[in-house]
Structure formats: structure tokens, C-alpha cells
N, C-alpha and C positions, 0 to 999 in steps of 0.2 A: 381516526387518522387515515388520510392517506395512504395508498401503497406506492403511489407516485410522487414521493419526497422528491423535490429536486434539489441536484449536485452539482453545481455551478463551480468549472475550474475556474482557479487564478493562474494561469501557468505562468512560470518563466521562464520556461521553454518547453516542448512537445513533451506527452509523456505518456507511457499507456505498458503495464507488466498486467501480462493476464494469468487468472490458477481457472485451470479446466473444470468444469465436473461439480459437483455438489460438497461441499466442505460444511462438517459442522464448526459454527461459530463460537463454540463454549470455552476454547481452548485460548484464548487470546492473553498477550503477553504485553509487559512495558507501560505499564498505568504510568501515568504522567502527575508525576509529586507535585505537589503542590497546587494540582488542579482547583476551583471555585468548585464547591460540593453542588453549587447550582446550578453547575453547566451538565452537558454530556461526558462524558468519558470519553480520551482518544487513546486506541489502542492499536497493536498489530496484531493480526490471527499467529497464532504461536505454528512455524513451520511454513510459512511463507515469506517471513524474511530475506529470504536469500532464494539465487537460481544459481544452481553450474552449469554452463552450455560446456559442451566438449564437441570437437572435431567431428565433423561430419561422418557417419559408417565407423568410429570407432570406437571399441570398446571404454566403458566408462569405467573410465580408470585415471588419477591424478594425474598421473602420464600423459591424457589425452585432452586436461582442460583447454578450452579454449580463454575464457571469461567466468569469472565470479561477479555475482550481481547482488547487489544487498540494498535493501532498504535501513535507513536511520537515522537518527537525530528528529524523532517525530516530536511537533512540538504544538501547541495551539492554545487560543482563547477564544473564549464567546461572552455575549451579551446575551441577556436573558430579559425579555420584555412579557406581557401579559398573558399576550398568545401567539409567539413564536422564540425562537433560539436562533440568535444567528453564530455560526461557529465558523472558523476561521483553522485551517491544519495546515503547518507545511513540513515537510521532511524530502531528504535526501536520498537519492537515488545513485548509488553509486556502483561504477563498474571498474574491475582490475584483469587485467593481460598482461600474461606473460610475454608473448613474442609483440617486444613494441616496433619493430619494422611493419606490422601488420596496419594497415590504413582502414579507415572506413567508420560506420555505423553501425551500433546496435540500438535495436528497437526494444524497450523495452516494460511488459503488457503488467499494467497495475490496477488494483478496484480497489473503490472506496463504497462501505455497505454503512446502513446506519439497522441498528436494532432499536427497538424498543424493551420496556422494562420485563418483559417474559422471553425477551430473547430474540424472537423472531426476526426477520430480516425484513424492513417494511421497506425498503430502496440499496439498490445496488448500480454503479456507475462504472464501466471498465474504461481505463484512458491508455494511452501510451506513450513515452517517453522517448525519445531518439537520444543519443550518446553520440558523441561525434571523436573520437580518437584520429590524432595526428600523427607525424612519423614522430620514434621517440617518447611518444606518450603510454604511460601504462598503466594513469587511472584519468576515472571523468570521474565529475559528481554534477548535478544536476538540482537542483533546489523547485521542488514542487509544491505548490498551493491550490489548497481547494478547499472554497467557501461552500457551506453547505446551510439552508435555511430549514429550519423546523419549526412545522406549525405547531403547535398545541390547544388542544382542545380545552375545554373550561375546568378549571380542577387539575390538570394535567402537569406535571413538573417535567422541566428538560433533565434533570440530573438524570434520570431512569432509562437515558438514552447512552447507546456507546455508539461513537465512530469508526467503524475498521477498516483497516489500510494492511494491505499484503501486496505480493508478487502474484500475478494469474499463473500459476501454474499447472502443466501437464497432472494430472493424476500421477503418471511415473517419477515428473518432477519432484513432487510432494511424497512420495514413497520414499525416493532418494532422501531427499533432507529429511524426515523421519526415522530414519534409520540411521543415520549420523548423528542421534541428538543422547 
């Protein structure tokens, strides 16, 4: 197999949550019921679902949220041919504010990795996501797709594949939501 799997968006709009730094992959949450046992698995990395941004220079403290960001509603199906999988994921990206006088954008940095059946990470993709908040508004969601093709070698089955989907998060990012779980 490849190490170069390509990860082909479908966007419906811009989308990109990034997690800093090397994360192990083992911990992954939200198997998707009902799945075809022939396909891959689409999962999220357990602790990268969500970001807090808080206020610039201030101490992080509930006090000082700016934005909660979450990933959810992951959902997907594939087709499984000879020698490849084509898989199909979309989930939601959603963001909440408190102060809705506040205008603008958030960016926000997401990867889709695909592992094979030992684990390993054979392809990883970072995108990102824009949010656009208006006056008044105090959530967005964002509806994100991404087709992803797997080859497979002769003998090879797709089920032994997972898809993972997190938030790119800072190390300290990922410290925080850890330590809240």
C-alpha cells in the first residue's frame, strides 16, 4: 500500500481544524453503528473533538471563552470493489459564542488520517473550515465532506482500514480537553 493514499474533499464549504504534534491513534471514539463490516471504520480520535479558544492574553478560564468548537454528527458509507474502497464521510463542524455582537470568522483546522489494520497511519490530510458568524448569531455549523479512495492490494480487505477525523489541535489544546474528560 501506499503511503500516499489520497484524500480528496467534497467541501460544502471551506474547512481546515488542525491538532499539532504527534498524537497516538489508538484512542479513537464514536464507531459508527450500523456500519457494512466490509467497509473501513469512520471514527473521531477520542480528545480532539472539540477546541476552546478563549480571549487573547487571558487566562483560561470559562470566564475568558471566546468560542467552543466541536466536531459531530460523523457519518459515512462506502463501496468496496476488487481493489479499492471508495468511502464517502461527512460531519459537522460546529461553533458557539457567547458574546453574539461579535462579527466575523473563525478558521477552523481539521485532518482526516486513514490507518491500516496494524494501526499505523498510511495517509494524513489537514483542511480547514471557515465559520462565518453574523451580528446576533451565536452558533454556525458547517456540513463537511470528504471522499477518500483506497487502494487495495490483492488479498487485501477494506474493513481493516479506519478513517479518523479530529480537531488539529495545539498540544496544550489537547492537554486542556484531556484533562476535562
Amino acid at each position: 500500500m501506499s503511503l500516499s493514499v489520497p484524500i480528496a474533499p467534497l467541501r460544502s464549504a471551506m474547512a481546515v481544524f488542525a491538532v499539532a504534534g504527534a498524537l497516538s491513534l489508538g484512542a479513537c471514539t464514536r464507531y459508527i453503528e450500523g456500519t457494512n463490516l466490509t467497509c473501513p471504520r469512520a471514527v473521531m480520535l477520542a480528545g480532539t473533538e472539540t477546541q476552546t479558544r478563549f480571549a487573547p492574553g487571558a487566562a483560561r478560564t470559562d470566564a475568558n471563552v471566546i468560542a467552543q468548537i466541536e466536531i459531530d454528527n460523523i457519518q459515512y458509507s462506502c463501496q468496496v470493489a476488487t481493489r479499492q474502497a471508495l468511502a464517502a464521510v461527512a460531519f459537522d463542524v460546529r461553533a458557539a459564542r457567547r458574546d453574539v455582537s461579535l462579527v466575523g470568522d473563525i478558521d477552523v483546522p481539521y485532518f482526516v488520517a486513514l490507518t491500516d489494520v496494524n494501526g499505523t497511519v498510511v495517509a494524513k490530510q489537514n483542511f480547514t473550515t471557515r465559520l462565518h458568524f453574523l451580528p446576533g448569531v451565536s452558533t454556525v455549523t458547517v456540513l463537511e465532506r470528504i471522499q477518500e479512495t483506497i487502494p487495495l492490494a490483492a488479498g487485501q480487505r477494506a474493513v481493516g482500514f479506519e478513517i479518523i477525523v479530529g480537531i488539529q489541535l495545539t498540544r496544550e489544546e489537547l492537554d486542556y480537553n484531556l484533562a476535562r474528560r
